[in-house]
N, C-alpha and C positions, 0 to 999 in steps of 0.2 A: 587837252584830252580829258576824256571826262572816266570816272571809273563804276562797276558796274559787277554786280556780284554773280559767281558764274559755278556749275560742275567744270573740273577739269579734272583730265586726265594728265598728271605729272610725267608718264612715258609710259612706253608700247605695252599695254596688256595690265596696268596699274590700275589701282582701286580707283574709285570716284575722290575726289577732294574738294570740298567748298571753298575757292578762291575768289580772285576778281582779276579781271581784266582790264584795261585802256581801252575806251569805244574814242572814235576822232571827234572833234567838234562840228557842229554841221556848218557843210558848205552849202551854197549858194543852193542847190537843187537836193538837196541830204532830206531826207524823214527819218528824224528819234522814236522809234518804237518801245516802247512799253510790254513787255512779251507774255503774252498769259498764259498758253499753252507751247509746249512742243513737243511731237514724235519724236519716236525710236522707231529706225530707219536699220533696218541688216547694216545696209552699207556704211553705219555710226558703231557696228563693232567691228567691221572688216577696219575702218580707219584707225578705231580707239586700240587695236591690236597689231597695228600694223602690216595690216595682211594684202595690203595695195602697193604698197612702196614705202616709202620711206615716212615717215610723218614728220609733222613740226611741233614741238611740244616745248610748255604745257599745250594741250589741247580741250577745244571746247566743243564737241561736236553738235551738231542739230541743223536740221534744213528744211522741215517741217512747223514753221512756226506761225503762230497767229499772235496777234495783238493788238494794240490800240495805239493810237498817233499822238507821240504828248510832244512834240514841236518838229516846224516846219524848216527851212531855207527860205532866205525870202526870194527865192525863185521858186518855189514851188507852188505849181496850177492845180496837180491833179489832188491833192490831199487837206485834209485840215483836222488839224485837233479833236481826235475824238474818235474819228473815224475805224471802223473794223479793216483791219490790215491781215494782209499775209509776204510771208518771204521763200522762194524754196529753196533750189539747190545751186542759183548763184548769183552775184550779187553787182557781176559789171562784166562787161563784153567790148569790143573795139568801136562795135559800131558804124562799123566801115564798110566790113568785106560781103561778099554775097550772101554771106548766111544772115548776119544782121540787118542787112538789107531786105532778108523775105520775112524780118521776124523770128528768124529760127536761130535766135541769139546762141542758144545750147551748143552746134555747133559750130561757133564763130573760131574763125580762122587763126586769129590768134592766139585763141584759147580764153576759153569763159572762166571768168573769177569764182571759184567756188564761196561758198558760203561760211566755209569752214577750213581746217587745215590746208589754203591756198595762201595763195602772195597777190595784193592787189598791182596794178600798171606802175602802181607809187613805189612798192616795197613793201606797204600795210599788211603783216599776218593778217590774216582773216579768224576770226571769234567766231562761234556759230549759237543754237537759240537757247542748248541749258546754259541760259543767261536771264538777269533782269530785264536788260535791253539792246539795242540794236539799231547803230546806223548805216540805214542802206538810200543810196540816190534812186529818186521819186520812181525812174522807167525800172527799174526790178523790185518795184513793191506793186500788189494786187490787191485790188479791193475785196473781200469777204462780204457776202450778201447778208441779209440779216435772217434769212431762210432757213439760214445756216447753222447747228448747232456749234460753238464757236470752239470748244475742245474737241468734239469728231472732225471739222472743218479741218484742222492739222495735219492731218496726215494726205491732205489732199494736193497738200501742195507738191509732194514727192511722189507716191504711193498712185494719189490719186491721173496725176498727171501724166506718169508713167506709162500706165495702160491705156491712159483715153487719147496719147498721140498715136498710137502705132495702130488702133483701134479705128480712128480717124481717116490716119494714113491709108492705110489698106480697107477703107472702105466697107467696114461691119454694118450690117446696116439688115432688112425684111430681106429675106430671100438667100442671107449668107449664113453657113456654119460654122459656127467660131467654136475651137476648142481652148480650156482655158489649165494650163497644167502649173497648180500647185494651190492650195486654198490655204493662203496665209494673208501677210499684208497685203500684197499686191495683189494675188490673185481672187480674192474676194472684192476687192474693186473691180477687178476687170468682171466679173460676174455680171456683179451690179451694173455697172456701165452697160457692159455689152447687150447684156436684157433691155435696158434703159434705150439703147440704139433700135432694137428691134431683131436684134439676129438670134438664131436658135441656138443656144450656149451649152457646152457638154463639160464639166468639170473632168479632168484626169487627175487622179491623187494619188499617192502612193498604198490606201487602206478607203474602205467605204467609214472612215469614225466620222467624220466631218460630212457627209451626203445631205444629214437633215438642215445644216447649215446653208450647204450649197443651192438645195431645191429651195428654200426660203428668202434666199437672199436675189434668187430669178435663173436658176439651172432649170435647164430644159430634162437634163440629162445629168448623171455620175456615173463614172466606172472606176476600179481601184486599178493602177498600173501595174502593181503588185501579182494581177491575176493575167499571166500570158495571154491568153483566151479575151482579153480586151484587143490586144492591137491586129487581133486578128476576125474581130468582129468589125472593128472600126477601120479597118482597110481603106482609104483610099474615101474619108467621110468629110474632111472637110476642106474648106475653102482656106480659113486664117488659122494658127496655132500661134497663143501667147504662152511663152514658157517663159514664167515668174520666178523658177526656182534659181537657188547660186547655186546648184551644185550639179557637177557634170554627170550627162543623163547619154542613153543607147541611141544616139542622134537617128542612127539611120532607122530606125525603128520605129520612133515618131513621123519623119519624113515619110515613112510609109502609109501615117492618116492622111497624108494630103491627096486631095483629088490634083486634077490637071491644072495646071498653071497656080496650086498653092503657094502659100508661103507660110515659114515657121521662123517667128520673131522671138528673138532672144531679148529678154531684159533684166534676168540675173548675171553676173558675175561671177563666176567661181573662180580662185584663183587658180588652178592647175587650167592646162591647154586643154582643148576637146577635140575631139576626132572623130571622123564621119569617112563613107567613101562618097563617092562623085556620081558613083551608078543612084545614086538616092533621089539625085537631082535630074540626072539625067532622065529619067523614063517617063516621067509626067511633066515636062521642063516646070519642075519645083524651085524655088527657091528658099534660101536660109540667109535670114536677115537678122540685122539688131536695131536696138532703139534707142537711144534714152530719153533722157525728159520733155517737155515743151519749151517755145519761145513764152516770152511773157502776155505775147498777146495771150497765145493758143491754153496758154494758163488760166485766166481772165475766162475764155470760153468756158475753161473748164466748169470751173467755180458757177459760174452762171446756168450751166447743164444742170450741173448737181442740183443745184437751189431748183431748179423747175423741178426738177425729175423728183426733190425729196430722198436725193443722195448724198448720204456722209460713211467715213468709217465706222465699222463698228471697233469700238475702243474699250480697252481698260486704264480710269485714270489713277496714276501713281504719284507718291509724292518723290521728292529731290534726292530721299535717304532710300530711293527703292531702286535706284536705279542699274545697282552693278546688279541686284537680283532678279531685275529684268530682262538685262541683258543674257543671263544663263538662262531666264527662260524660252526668251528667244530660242537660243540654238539647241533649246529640246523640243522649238516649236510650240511650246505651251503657253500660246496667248492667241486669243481670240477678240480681236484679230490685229490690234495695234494699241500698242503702249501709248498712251501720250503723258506727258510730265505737267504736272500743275504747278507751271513757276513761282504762286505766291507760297509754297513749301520753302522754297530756297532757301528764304530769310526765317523763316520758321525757326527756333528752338527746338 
């Protein structure tokens, strides 16, 4: 075991702490990462809080990480020393079942290893990226273009990923109207993306403050949710609804922007239950779907979109002692538009 200096969180809802970790020694097929960047992810204070279930602590949260390859396995083909890496939200899968079979590791049957507060097939806690370093085996690490700004690049791996499957899935593309509700981390990616696809994009947000953001970033369109007089202009307007937000929203009310045969994709979380009637779905056979991340290919796609397109997050970069005070800003929403952590802070004085 090799050790490896990290933020943790000593238990549910605790301060940040500079400790270290155990990273495993590489196996046959493993890449030692070197981690230079990582996001803040919602879903790294719903864990560091315990707002998901139970946690494993100390804890190391991040799943948004970039870095560079400072040794191999001597099985490993696809990587070499040097190399611009990324990791996201997990870290091993069976490998077996149908989903790993199509690629679509995320949901593998037996359940994907997360990055971070999981348990590997071995028993391994899993560490996550506010860390110096990080061993993950070769097929769930992604290569980073060099196109690529390497600290907005971060947030791509979660964030970015997020919205560009379901965006994929459901076919965004010249001729579709996608609405995108929430312009924070995720949903200013899906912006972007979605623009970047070709589809006429409408922001929905709670307030017009962020509009000049959204039209810049490739909105077609903003409306504030805030003003009744939106969902009854936008009756029945679009094709896809990505709803970014974690927190529970007037479902049937939205279901109401969909045209005939829409669908409205959940990719936040909220932890309380949501509730909707059936008549929502029924009348234009709508549907209400969820998402989560990509396979590792569809990752790789991603990354490579980006890099053509000249898509990255936009980010504010923090150092290692900023991080509990970015987490509250988070959940005041006041960051435009994603945290990323400058790992060589860590060791910093």
């Amino acid at each position: 075991m090799a050790t490896t200096a990290a933020l943790v969180v000593p238990a549910a809802g605790a301060k940040f702490e500079r400790s270290t970790v155990e990273r495993r020694e590489l196996r046959e097929r493993d890449v030692l990462i070197d981690i230079k960047f990582a996001g803040i992810c919602h879903s790294d204070i719903h864990q560091a809080k315990e707002e998901w279930g139970r946690g494993t602590y100390p804890l190391v949260p991040g799943h948004e990480i970039a870095g560079v390859v400072a040794a191999v396995g001597p099985a490993v083909t696809k990587y070499a020393v040097g190399d611009r890496v990324g990791v996201g939200c997990f870290v091993d899968s069976c490998g077996e079942c149908e989903a790993c079979e199509a690629d679509e590791e995320q949901y593998c049957l037996k359940g994907a290893v997360p990055t971070y507060n999981g348990k590997g097939y071995d028993g391994e806690i899993t560490y996550g990226g506010y860390s110096q370093s990080v061993v993950v085996t070769e097929h769930f690490v992604v290569r980073i273009p060099e196109a690529l700004p390497f600290d907005a690049a971060a947030p791509l791996l979660c964030a970015g990923i997020t919205v560009y499957s379901p965006l994929r899935h459901w076919q965004a593309g010249p001729g579709t109207k996608v609405a995108v509700v929430g312009m924070g981390g995720l949903g200013h990616m899906a912006v972007k993306i979605a623009h970047a696809l070709g589809a006429e994009v409408t922001v929905l947000s709670q307030t017009l403050s962020k509009e000049s953001d959204g039209l810049r970033l490739g909105a077609d369109h903003y409306y504030a949710t805030g003003d009744k007089a939106t969902f009854r202009t936008l009756r029945r307007s679009f094709d896809l609804i990505i709803n970014t937000v974690s927190a529970n929203l007037p479902l049937d009310a939205y279901l109401g922007l969909l045209r005939i045969n829409g669908t409205m994709v959940n990719l936040g979380a909220p932890p309380e239950a949501s509730s909707f009637s059936v008549f929502s779905l029924l009348g234009g056979r709508r549907s209400l779907a969820g998402s989560s991340v990509g396979g590792i290919r569809e990752t790789q796609e991603m990354l490579d979109f980006c890099a053509e397109h000249g898509i990255a997050s936009e980010i504010e970069l923090i150092g290692a002692d900023e991080v509990d005070e970015a987490y509250e800003r988070v959940l005041r929403s006041d960051v435009r538009y994603r945290f990323v952590i400058d790992i060589a802070t860590l060791t910093q004085e």
